[in-house]
C-alpha positions as CSV (number, residue, x, y, z in Angstrom):
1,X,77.8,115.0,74.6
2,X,80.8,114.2,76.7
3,X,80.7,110.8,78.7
4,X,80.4,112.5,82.1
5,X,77.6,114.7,80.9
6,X,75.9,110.8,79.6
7,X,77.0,109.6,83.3
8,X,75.1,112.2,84.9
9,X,72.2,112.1,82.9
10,X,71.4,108.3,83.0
11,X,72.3,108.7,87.1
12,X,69.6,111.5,87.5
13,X,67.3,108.8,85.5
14,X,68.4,106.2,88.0
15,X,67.8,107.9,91.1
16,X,64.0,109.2,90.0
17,X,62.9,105.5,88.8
18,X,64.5,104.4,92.6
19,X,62.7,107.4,94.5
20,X,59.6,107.1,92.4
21,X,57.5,104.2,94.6
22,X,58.9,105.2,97.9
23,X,58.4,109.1,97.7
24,X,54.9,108.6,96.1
25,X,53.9,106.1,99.0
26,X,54.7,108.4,100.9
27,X,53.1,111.3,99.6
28,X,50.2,109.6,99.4
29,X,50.1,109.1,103.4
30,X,50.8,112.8,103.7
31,X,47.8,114.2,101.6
32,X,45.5,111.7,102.7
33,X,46.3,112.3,106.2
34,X,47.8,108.6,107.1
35,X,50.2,107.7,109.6
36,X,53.7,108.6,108.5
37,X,57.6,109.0,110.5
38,X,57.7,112.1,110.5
39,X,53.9,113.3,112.2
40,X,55.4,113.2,115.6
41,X,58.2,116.5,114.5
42,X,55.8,118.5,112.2
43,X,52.5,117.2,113.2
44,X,52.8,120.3,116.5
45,X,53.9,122.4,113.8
46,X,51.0,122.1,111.6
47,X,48.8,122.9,114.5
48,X,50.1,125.5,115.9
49,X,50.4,127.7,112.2
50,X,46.5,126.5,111.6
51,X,46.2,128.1,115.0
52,X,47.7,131.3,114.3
53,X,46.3,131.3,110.5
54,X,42.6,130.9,111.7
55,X,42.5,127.9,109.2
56,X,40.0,125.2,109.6
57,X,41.9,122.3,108.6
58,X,38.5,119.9,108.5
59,X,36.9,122.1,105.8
60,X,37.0,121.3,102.3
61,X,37.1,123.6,99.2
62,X,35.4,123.3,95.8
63,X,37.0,123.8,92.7
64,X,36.6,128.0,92.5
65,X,37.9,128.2,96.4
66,X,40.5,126.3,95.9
67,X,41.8,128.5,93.4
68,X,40.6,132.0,95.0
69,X,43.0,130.8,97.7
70,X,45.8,129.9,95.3
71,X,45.5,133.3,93.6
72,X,45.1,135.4,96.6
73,X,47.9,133.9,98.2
74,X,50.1,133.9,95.3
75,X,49.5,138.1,94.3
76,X,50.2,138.6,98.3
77,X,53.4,136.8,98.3
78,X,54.4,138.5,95.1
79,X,53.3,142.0,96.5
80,X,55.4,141.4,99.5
81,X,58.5,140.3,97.7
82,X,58.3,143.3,95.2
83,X,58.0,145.7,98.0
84,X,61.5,143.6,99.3
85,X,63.1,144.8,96.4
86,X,62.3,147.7,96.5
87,X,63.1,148.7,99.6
88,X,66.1,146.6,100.3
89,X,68.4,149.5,100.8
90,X,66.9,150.0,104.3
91,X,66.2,146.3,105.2
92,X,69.1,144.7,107.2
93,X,71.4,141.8,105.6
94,X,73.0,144.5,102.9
95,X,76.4,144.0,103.9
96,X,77.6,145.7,100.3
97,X,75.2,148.4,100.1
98,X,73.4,147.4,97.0
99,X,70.7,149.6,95.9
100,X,67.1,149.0,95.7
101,X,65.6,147.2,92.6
102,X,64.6,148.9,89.5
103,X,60.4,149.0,89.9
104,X,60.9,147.0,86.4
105,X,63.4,144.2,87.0
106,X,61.6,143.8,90.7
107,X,58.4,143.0,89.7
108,X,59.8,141.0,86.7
109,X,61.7,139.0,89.4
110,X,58.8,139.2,92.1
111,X,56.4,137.2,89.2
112,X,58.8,135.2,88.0
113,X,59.5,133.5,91.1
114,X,55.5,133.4,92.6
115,X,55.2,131.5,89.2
116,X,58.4,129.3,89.8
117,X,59.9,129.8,87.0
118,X,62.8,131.8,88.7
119,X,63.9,133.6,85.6
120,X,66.9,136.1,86.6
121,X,67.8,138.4,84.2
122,X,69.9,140.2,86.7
123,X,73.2,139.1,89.0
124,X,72.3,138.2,92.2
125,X,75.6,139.0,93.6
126,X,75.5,142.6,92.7
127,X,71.6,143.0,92.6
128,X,70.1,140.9,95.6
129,X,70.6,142.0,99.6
130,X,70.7,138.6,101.3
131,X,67.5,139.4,103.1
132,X,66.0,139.7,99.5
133,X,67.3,136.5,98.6
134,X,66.6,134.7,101.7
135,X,62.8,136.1,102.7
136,X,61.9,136.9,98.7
137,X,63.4,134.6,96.2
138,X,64.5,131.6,98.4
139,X,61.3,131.7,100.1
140,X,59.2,131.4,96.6
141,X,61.9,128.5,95.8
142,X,60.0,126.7,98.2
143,X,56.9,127.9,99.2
144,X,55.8,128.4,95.0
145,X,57.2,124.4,94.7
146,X,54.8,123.8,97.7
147,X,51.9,125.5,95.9
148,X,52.7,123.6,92.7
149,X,52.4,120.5,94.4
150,X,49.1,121.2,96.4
151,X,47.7,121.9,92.9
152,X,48.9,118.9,91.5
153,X,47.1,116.8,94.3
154,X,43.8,118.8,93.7
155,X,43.6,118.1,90.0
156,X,44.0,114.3,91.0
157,X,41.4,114.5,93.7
158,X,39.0,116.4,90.9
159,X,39.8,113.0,88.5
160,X,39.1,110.5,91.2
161,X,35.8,112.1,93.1
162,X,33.3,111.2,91.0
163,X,30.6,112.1,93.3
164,X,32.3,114.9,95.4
165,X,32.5,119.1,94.9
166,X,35.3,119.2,97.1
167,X,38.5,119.2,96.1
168,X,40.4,118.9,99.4
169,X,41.8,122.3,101.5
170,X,44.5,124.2,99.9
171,X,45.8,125.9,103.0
172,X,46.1,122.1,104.3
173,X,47.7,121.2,100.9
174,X,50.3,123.5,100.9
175,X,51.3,123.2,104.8
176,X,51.7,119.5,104.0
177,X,53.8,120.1,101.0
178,X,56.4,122.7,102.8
179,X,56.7,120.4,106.0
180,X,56.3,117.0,104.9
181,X,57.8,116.6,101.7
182,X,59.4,120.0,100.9
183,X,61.5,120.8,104.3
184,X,63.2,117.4,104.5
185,X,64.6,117.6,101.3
186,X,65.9,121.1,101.7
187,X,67.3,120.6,105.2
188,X,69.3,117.2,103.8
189,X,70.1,118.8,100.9
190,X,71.3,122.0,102.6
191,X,74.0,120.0,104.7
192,X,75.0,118.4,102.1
193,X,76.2,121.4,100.2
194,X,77.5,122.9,103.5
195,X,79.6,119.5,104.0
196,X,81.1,120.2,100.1
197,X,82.2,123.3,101.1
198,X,79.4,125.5,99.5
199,X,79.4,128.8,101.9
200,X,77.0,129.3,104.4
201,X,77.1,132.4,106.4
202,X,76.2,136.8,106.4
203,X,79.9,137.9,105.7
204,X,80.4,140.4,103.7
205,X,82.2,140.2,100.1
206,X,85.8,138.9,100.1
207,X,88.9,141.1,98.4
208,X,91.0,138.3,97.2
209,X,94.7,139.6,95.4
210,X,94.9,137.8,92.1
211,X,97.9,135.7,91.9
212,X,98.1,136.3,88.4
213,X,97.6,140.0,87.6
214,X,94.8,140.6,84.5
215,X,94.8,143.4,81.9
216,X,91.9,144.7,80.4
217,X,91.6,147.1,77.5
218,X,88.9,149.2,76.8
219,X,88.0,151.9,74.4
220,X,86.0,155.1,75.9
221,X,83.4,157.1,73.8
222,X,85.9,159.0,72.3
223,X,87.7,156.3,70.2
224,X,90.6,156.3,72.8
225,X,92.4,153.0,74.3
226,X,92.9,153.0,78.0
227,X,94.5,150.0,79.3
228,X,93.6,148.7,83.2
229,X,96.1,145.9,85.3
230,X,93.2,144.3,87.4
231,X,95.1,142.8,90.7
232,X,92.2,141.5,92.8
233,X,88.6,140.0,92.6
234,X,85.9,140.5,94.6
235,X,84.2,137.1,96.2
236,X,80.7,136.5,96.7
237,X,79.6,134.9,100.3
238,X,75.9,134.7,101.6
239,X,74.2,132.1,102.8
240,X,74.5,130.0,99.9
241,X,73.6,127.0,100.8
242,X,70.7,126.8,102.3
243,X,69.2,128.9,99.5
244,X,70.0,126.7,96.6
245,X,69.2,123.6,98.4
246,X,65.4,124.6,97.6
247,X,66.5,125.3,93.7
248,X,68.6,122.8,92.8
249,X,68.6,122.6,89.0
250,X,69.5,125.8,88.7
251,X,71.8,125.9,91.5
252,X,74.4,124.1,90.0
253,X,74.9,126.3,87.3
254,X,74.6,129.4,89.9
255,X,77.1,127.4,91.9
256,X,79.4,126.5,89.2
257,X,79.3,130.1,87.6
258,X,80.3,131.1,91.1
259,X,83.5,129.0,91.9
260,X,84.8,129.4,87.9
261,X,85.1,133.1,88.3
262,X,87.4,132.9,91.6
263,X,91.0,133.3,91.4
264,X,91.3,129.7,93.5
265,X,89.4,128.2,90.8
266,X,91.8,130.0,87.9
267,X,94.5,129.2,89.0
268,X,93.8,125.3,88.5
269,X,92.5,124.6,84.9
270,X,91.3,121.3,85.7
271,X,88.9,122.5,88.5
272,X,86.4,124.0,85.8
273,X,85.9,120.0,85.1
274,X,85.3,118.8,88.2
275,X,81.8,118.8,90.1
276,X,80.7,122.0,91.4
277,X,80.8,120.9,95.3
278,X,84.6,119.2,94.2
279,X,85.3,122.9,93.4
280,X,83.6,124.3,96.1
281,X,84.9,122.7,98.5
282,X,88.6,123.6,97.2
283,X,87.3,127.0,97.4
284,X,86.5,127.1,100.7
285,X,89.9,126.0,101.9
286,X,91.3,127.9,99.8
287,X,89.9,131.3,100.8
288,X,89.6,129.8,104.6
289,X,86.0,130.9,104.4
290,X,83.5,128.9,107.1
291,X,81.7,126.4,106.1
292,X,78.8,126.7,108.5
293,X,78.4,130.7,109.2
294,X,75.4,131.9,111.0
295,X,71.4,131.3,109.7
């Protein structure tokens, strides 16, 4: 273990002990209701989806309603982002063309990320349309978290209430989760990444020319050695930002794995030990790409 990987580690420690009372305060205001800063923004927001949802917000759910809910909701969201996949060829955002999802690897993906455990056994630069990774697998990054949490809060209620069937309302739950707690993070957490230079915006894949010229040899079926001089690299761009904002953990890696593979990044062996946003911010002035391109 290298001293910065020690540094980070203790700092991650750091920051949850210093969020802990704060954040659970306030999460305790949100799912019982209370008074909190924020009612006056999402508090119209909340109504008006109950409204258009048909959801009585009053109502309570026992234990096996609760959980109907969960599970419908989860194999309709998982339905919907399989069907996504598989049809992304004729959705818009498919600036590069990519092909639809193998039935397979889409409802491998489609599960995986209902379940939030956002296993990729795929590239998501070569794989994923940026409407499939905005509307399916950014959307589970958050909405699945939000679900997660609303079950979290029923299992406590179900400890506490003694002398109650009722578990609380898991369409309520989950709203709160998204808007309250889930939504502010992402949004912060979004600019920040944009202010680093991680890309934001619908371009289409950037031709870079390599400064530095590669050669790859390969050997074909026949036993034969062909030898290739590769002279550019393609880029990735998307809407990066405001998509791992929501996945954090693994977005650093995605990120880092990213910005290491670019000729900017290459052609400076120390930037593969810097931060990821240190590097991605090079990037972007580097390849002149906009920080802030359209949502």
């Amino acid at each position: 273990m290298t001293n910065n990987g020690w540094f980070q580690i203790i700092l991650f420690l750091l920051v949850v002990l210093a969020l802990t009372k704060p954040l659970g305060a306030f999460m305790t205001r949100v799912f019982n209701r209370e008074k909190t800063f924020l009612d006056f923004l999402l508090c119209p927001v909340e109504k008006l989806l109950y409204r258009l949802t048909g959801v009585d917000d009053t109502s309570e759910m026992p234990w096996s309603e609760y959980a109907s809910a969960m599970l419908i909701f989860s194999g309709v969201t998982l339905a919907l982002t399989y069907l996504i996949e598989r049809i992304q060829n004729h959705l818009p955002l498919n600036p590069q063309k990519l092909a639809a999802v193998a039935p397979d690897l889409a409802f491998n993906t489609a599960a995986s990320f209902t379940t939030n455990t956002n296993w990729q056994a795929y590239v998501p630069e070569t794989t994923m349309s940026y409407l499939t990774q905005m509307a399916g697998l950014a959307y589970h990054n958050f909405i699945s978290a939000a679900v997660g949490i609303a079950l979290a809060i029923a299992i406590v209620r179900g400890i506490a209430r003694r002398e109650k069937n009722t578990i609380g309302n898991f369409w309520v739950d989950m709203t709160r989760a998204a808007l309250w707690v889930l939504l502010p993070a992402c949004l912060v957490g979004a600019l920040f990444l944009v202010s680093q230079g991680v890309v934001q915006n619908f371009k289409p894949y950037t031709t870079a020319q390599l400064v530095d010229p590669q050669t790859l040899q390969t050997t074909g079926s026949d036993g034969k050695a062909t030898t290739q001089v590769i002279k550019e690299q393609t880029i990735a761009q998307g809407p990066t930002a405001s998509q791992e904002a929501c996945s954090w953990p693994a977005s650093r890696r995605r990120i880092r794995r990213r910005l290491a593979e670019t000729p900017y990044c290459r052609a400076k062996g120390t930037m593969s030990r810097l931060p990821a946003t240190w590097r991605a911010r090079k990037f972007a002035l580097a390849s002149r790409t906009p920080l802030f391109g359209p949502w």
